[in-house]
Biopython code that builds the backbone (N, CA, C, O; Angstrom):
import numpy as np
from Bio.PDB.StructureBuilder import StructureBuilder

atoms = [
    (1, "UNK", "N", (0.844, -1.173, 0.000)),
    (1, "UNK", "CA", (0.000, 0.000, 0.000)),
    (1, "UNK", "C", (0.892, 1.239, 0.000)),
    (1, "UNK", "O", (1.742, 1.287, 0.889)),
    (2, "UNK", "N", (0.827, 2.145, -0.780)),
    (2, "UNK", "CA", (1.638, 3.359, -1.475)),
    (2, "UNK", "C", (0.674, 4.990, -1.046)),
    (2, "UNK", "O", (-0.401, 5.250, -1.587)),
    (3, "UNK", "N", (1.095, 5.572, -0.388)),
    (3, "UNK", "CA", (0.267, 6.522, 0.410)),
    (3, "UNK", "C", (1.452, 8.161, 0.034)),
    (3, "UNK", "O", (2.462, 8.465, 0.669)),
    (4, "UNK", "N", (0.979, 8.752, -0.905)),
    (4, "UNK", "CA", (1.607, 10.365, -0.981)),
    (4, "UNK", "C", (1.168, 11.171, -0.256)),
    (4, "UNK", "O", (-0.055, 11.040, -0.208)),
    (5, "UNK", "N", (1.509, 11.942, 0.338)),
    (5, "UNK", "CA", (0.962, 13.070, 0.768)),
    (5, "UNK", "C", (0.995, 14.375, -0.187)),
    (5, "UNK", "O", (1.888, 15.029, -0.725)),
    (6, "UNK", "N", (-0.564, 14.438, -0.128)),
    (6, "UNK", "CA", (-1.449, 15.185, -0.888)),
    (6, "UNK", "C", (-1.221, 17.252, -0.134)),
    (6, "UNK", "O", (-1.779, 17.804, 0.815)),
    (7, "UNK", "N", (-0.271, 17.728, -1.047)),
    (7, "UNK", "CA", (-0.664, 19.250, 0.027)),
    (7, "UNK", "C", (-1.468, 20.238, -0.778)),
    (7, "UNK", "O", (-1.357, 20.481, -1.980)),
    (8, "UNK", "N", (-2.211, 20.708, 0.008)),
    (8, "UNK", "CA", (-3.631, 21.610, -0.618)),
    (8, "UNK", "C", (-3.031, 22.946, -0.487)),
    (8, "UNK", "O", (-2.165, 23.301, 0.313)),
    (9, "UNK", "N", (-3.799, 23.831, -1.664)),
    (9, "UNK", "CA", (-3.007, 25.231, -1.458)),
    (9, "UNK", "C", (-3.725, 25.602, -0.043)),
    (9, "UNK", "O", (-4.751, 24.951, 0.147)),
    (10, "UNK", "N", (-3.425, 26.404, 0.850)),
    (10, "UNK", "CA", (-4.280, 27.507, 1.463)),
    (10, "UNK", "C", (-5.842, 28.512, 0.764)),
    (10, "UNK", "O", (-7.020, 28.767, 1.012)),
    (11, "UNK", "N", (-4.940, 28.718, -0.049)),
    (11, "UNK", "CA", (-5.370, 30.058, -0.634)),
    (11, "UNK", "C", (-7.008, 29.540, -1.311)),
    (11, "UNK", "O", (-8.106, 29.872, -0.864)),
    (12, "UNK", "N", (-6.703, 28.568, -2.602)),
    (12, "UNK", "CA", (-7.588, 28.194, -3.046)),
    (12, "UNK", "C", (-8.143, 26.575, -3.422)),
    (12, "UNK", "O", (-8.916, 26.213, -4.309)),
    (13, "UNK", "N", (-7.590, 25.963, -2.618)),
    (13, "UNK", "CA", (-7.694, 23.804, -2.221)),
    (13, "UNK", "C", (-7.251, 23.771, -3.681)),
    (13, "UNK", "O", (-8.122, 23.166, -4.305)),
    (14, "UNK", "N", (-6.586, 24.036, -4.226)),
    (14, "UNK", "CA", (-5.860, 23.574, -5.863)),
    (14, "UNK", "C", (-5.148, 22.305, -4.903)),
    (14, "UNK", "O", (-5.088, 22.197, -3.678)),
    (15, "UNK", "N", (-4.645, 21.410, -5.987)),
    (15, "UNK", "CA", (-3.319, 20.764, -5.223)),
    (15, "UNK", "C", (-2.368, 21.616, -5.444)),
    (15, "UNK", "O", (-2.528, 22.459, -6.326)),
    (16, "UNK", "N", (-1.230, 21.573, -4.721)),
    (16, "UNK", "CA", (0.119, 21.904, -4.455)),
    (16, "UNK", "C", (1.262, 20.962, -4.329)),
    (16, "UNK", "O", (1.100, 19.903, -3.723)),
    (17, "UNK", "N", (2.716, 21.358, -5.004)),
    (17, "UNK", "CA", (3.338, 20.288, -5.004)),
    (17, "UNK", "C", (4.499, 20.961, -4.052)),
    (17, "UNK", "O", (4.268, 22.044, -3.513)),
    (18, "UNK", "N", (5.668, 20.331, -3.875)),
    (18, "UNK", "CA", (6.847, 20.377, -2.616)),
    (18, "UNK", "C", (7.743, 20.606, -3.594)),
    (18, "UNK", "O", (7.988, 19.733, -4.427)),
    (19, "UNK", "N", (8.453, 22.041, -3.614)),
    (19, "UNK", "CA", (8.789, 22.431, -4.680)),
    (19, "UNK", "C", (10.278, 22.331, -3.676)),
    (19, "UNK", "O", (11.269, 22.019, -4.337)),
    (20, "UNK", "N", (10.441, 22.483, -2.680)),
    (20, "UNK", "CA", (11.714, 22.217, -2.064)),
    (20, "UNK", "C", (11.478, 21.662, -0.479)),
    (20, "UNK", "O", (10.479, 22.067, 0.115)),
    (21, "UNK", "N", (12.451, 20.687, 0.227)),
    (21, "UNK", "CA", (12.465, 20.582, 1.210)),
    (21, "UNK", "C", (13.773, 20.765, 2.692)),
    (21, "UNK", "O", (14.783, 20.075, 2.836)),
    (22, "UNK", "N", (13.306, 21.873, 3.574)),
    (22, "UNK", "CA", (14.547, 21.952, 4.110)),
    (22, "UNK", "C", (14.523, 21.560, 5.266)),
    (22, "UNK", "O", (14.033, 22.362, 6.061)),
    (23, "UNK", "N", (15.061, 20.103, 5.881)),
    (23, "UNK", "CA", (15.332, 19.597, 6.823)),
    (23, "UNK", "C", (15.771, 20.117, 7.795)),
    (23, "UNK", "O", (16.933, 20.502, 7.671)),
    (24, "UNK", "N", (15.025, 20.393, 9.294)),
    (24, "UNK", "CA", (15.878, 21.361, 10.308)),
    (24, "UNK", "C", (16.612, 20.288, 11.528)),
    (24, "UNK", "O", (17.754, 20.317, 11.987)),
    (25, "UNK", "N", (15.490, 19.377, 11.823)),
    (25, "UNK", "CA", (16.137, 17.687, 12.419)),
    (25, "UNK", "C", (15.722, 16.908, 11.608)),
    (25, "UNK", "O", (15.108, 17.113, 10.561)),
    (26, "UNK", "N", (16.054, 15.985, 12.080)),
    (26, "UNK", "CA", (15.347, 14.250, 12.148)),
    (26, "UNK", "C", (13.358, 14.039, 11.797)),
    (26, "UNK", "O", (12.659, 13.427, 10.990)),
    (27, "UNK", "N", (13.164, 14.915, 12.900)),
    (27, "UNK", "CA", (11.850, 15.155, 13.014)),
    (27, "UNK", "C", (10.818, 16.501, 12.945)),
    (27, "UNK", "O", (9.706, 16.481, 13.474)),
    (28, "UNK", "N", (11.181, 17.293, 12.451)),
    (28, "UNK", "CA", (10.715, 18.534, 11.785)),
    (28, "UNK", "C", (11.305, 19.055, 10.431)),
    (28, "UNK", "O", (12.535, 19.020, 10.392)),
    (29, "UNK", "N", (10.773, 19.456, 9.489)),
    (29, "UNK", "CA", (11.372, 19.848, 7.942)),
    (29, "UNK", "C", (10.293, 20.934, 7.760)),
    (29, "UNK", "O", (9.221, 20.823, 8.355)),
    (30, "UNK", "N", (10.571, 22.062, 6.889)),
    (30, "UNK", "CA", (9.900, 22.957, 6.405)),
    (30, "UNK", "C", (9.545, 22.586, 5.007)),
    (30, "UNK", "O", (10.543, 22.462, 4.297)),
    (31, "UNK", "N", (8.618, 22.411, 4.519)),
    (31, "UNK", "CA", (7.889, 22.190, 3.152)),
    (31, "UNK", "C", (7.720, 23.242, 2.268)),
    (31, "UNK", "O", (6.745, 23.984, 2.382)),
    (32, "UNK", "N", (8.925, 23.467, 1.010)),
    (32, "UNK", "CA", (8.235, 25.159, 0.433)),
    (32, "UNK", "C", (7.090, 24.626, -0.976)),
    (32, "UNK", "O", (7.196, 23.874, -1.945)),
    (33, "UNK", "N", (6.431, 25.169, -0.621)),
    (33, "UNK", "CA", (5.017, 24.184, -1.565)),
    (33, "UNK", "C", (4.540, 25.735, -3.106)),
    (33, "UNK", "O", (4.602, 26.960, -3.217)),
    (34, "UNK", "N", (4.166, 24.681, -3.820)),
    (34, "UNK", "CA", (3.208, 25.819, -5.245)),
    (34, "UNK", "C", (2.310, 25.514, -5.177)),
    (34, "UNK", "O", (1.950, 24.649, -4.378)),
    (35, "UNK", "N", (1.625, 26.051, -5.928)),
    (35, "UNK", "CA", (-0.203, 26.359, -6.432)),
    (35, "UNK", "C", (0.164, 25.356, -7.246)),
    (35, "UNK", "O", (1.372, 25.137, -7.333)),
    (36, "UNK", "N", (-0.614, 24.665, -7.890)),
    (36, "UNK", "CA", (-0.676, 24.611, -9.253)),
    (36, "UNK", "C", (-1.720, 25.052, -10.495)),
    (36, "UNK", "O", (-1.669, 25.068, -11.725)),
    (37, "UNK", "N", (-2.754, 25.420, -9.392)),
    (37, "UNK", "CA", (-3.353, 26.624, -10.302)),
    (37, "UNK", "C", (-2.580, 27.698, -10.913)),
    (37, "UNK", "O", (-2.080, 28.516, -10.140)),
    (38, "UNK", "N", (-2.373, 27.856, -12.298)),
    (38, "UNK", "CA", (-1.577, 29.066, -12.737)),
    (38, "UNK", "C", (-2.588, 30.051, -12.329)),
    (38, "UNK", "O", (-2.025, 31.101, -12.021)),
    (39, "UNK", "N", (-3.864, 30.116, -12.209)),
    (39, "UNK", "CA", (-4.798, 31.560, -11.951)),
    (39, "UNK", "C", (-4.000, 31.524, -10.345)),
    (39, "UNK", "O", (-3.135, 32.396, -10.412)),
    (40, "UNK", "N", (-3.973, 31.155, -9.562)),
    (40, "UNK", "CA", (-3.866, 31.145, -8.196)),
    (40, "UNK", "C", (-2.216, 31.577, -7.901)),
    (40, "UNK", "O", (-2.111, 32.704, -7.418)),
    (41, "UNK", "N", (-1.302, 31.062, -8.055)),
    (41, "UNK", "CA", (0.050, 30.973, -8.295)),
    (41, "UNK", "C", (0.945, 31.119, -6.606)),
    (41, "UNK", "O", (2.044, 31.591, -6.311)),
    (42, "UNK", "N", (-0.159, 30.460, -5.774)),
    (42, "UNK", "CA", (0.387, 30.577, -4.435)),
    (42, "UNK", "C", (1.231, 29.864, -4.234)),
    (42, "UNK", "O", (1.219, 28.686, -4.591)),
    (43, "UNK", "N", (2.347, 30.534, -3.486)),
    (43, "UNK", "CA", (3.918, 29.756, -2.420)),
    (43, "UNK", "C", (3.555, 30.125, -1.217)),
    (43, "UNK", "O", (2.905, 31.020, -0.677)),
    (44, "UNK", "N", (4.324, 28.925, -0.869)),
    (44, "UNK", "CA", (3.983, 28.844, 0.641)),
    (44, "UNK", "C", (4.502, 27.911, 1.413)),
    (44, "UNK", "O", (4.830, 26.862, 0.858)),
    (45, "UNK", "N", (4.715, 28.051, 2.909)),
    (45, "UNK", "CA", (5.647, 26.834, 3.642)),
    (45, "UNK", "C", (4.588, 26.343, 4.484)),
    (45, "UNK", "O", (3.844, 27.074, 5.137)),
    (46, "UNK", "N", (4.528, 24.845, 4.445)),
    (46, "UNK", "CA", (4.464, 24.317, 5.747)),
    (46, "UNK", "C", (5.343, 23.486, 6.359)),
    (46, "UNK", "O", (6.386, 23.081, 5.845)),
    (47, "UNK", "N", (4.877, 23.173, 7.644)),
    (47, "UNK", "CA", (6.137, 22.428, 8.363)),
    (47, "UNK", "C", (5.421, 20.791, 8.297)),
    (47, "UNK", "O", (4.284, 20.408, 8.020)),
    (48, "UNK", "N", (6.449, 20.203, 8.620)),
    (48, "UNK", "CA", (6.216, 18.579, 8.357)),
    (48, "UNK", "C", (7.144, 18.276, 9.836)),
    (48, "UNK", "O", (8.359, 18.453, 9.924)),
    (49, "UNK", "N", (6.486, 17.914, 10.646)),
    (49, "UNK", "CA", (7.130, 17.526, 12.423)),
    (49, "UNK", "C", (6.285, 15.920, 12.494)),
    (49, "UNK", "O", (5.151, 15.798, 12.031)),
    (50, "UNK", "N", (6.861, 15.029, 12.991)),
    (50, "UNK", "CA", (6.998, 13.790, 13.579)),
    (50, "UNK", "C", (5.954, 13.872, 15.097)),
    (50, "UNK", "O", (6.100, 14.647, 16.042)),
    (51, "UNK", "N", (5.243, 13.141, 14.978)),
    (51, "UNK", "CA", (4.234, 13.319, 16.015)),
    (51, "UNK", "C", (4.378, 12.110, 17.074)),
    (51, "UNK", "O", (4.353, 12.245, 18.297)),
    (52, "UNK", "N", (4.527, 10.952, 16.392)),
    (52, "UNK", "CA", (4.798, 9.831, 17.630)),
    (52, "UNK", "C", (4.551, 8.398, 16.677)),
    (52, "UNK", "O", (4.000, 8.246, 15.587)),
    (53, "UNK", "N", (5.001, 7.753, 17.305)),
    (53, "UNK", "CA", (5.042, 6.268, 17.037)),
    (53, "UNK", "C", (4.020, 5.179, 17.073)),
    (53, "UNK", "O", (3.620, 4.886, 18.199)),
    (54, "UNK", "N", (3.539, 4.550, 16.105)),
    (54, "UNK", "CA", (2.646, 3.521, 16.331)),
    (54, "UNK", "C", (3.225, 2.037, 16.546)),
    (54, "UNK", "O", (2.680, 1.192, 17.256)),
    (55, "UNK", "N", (4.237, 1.878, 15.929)),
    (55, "UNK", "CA", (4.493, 0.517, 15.992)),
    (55, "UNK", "C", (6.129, 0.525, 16.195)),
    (55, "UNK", "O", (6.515, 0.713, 15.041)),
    (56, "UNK", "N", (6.980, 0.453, 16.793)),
    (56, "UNK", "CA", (8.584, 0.108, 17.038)),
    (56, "UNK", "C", (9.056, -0.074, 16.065)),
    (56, "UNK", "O", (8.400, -0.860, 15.382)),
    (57, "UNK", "N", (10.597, 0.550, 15.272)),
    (57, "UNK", "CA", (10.977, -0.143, 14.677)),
    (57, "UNK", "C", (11.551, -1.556, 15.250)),
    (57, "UNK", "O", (11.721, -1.836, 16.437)),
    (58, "UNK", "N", (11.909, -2.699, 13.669)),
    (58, "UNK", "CA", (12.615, -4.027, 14.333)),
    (58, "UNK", "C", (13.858, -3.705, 14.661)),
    (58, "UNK", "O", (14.372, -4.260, 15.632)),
    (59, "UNK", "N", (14.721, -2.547, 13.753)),
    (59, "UNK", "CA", (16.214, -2.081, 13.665)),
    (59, "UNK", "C", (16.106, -1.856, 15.359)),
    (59, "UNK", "O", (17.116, -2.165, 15.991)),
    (60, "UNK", "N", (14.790, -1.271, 16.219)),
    (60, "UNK", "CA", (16.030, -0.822, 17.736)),
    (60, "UNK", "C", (15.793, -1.766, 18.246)),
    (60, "UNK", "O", (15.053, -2.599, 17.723)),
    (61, "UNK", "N", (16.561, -2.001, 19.886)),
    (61, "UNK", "CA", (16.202, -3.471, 20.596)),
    (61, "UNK", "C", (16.607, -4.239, 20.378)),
    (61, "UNK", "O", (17.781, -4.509, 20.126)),
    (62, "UNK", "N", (15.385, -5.029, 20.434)),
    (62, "UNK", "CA", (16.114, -6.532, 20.298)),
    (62, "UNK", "C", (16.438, -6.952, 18.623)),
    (62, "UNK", "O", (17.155, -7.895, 18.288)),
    (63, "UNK", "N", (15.889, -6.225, 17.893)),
    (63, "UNK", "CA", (16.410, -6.471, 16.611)),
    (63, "UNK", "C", (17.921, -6.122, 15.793)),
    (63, "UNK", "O", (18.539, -6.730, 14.919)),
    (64, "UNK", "N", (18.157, -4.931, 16.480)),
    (64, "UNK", "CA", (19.580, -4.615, 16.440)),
    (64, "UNK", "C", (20.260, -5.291, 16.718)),
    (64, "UNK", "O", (21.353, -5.150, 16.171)),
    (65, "UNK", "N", (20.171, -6.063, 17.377)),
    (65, "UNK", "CA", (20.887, -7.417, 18.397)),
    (65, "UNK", "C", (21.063, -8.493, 17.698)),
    (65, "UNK", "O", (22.142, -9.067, 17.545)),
    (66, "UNK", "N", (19.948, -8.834, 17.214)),
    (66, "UNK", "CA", (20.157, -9.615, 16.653)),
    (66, "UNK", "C", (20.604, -9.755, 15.342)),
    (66, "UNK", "O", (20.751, -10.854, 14.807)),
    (67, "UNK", "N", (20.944, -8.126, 14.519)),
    (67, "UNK", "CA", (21.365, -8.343, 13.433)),
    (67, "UNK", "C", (22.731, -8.003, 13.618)),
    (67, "UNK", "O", (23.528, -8.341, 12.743)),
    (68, "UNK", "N", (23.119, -7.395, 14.608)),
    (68, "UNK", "CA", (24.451, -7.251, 14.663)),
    (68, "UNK", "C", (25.150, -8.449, 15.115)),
    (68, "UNK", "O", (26.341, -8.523, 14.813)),
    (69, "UNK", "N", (24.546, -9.551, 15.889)),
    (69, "UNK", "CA", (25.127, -10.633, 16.190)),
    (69, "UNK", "C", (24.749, -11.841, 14.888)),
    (69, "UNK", "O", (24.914, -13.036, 15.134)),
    (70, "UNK", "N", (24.322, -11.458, 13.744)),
    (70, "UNK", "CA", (24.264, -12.661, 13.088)),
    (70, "UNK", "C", (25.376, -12.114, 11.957)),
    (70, "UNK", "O", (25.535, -12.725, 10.900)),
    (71, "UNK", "N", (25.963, -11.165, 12.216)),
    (71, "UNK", "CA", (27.303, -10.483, 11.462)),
    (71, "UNK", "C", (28.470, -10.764, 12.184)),
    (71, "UNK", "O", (29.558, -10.307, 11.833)),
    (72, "UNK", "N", (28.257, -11.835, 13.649)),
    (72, "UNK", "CA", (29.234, -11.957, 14.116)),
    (72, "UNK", "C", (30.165, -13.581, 13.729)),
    (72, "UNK", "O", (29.469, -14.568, 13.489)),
    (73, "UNK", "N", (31.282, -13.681, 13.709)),
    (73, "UNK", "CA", (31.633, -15.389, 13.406)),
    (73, "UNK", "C", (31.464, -16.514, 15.296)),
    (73, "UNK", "O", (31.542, -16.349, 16.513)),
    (74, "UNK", "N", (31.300, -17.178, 14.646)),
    (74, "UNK", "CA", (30.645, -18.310, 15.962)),
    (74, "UNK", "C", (31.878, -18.048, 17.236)),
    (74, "UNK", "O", (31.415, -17.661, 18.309)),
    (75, "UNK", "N", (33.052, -18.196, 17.177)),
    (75, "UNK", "CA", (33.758, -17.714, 18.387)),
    (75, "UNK", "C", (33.240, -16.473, 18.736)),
    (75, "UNK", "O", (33.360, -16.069, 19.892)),
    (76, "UNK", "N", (32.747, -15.898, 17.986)),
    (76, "UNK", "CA", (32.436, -14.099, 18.979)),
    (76, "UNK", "C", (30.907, -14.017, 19.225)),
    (76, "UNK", "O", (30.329, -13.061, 19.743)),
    (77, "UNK", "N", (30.437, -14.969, 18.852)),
    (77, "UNK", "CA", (29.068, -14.921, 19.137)),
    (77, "UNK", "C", (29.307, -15.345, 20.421)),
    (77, "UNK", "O", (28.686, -14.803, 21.335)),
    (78, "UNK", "N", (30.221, -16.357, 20.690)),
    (78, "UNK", "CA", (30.444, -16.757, 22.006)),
    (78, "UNK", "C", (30.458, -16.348, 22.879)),
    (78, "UNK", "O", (29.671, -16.718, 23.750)),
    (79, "UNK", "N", (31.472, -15.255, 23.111)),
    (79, "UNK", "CA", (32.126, -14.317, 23.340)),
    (79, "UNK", "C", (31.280, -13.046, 23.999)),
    (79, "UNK", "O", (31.477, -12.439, 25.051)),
    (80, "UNK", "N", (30.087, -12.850, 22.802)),
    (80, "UNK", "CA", (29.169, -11.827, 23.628)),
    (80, "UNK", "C", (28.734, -12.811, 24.677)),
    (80, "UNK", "O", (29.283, -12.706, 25.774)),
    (81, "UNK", "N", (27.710, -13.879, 24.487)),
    (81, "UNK", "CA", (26.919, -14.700, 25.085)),
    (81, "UNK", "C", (27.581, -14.519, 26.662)),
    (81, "UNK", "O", (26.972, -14.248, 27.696)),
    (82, "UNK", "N", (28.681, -14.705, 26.517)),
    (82, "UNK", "CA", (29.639, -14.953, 27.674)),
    (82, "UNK", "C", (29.587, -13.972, 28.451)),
    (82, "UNK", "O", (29.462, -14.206, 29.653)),
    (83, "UNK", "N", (29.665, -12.658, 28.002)),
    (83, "UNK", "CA", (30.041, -11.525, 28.071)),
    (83, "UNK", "C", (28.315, -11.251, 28.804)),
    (83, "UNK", "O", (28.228, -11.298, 30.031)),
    (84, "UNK", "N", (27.256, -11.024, 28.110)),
    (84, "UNK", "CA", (25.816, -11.033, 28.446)),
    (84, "UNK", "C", (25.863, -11.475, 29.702)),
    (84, "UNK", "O", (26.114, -10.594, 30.524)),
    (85, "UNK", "N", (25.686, -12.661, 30.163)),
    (85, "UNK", "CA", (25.635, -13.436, 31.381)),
    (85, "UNK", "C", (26.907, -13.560, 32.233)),
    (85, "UNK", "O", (27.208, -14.551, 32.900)),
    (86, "UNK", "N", (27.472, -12.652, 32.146)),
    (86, "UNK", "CA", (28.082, -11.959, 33.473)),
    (86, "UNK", "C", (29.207, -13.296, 33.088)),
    (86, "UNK", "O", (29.157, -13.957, 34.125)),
    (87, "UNK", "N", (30.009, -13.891, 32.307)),
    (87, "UNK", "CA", (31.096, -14.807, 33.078)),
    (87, "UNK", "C", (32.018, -13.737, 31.978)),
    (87, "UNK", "O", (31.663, -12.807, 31.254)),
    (88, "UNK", "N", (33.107, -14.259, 32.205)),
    (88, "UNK", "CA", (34.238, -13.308, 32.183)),
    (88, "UNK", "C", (34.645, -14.222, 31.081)),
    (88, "UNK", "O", (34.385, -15.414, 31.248)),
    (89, "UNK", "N", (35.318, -13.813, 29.838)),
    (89, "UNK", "CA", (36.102, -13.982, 28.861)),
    (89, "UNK", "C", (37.059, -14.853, 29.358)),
    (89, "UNK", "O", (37.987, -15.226, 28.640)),
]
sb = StructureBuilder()
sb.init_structure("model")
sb.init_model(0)
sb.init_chain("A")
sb.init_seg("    ")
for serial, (resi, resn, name, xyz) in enumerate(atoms, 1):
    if name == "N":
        sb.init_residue(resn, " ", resi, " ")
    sb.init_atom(name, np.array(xyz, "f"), 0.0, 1.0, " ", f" {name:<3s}", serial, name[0])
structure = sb.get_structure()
């Protein structure tokens, strides 16, 4: 399932397209948007901010873990294991 985000002018609900984007973090970007009505010919910014999480990525946690340890060779897998449960190398 393939989902765009659709931005509406202000001025007059034409669509509008993202004529540039300037990243300020991770989780906020400023959107400089057009009309595409040529009668209308509105610019304009909105902001695009990160609101919250529905589902975890697999990359943090325990998935990181496990992909960084299946990049490991079998002595060092050991090695963490060992290391995890407290016995000493």
């Amino acid at each position: 399932m393939s989902r765009n985000l659709k931005i509406i002018c202000t001025e007059c609900t034409a669509p509008a397209i993202v004529s540039k984007t300037n990243r300020k973090t991770a989780q906020f970007a400023d959107l400089y948007c057009q009309c595409t009505d040529v009668e209308c010919g509105h610019t304009f910014v909105m902001n695009m901010t990160f609101s919250h999480t529905l589902s975890p990525s697999a990359r943090s946690g325990r998935g990181l873990v496990k992909t960084l340890l299946s990049l490991l060779r079998p002595e060092d897998k050991q090695i963490a294991l060992d290391l995890l449960q407290g016995q000493p190398g």
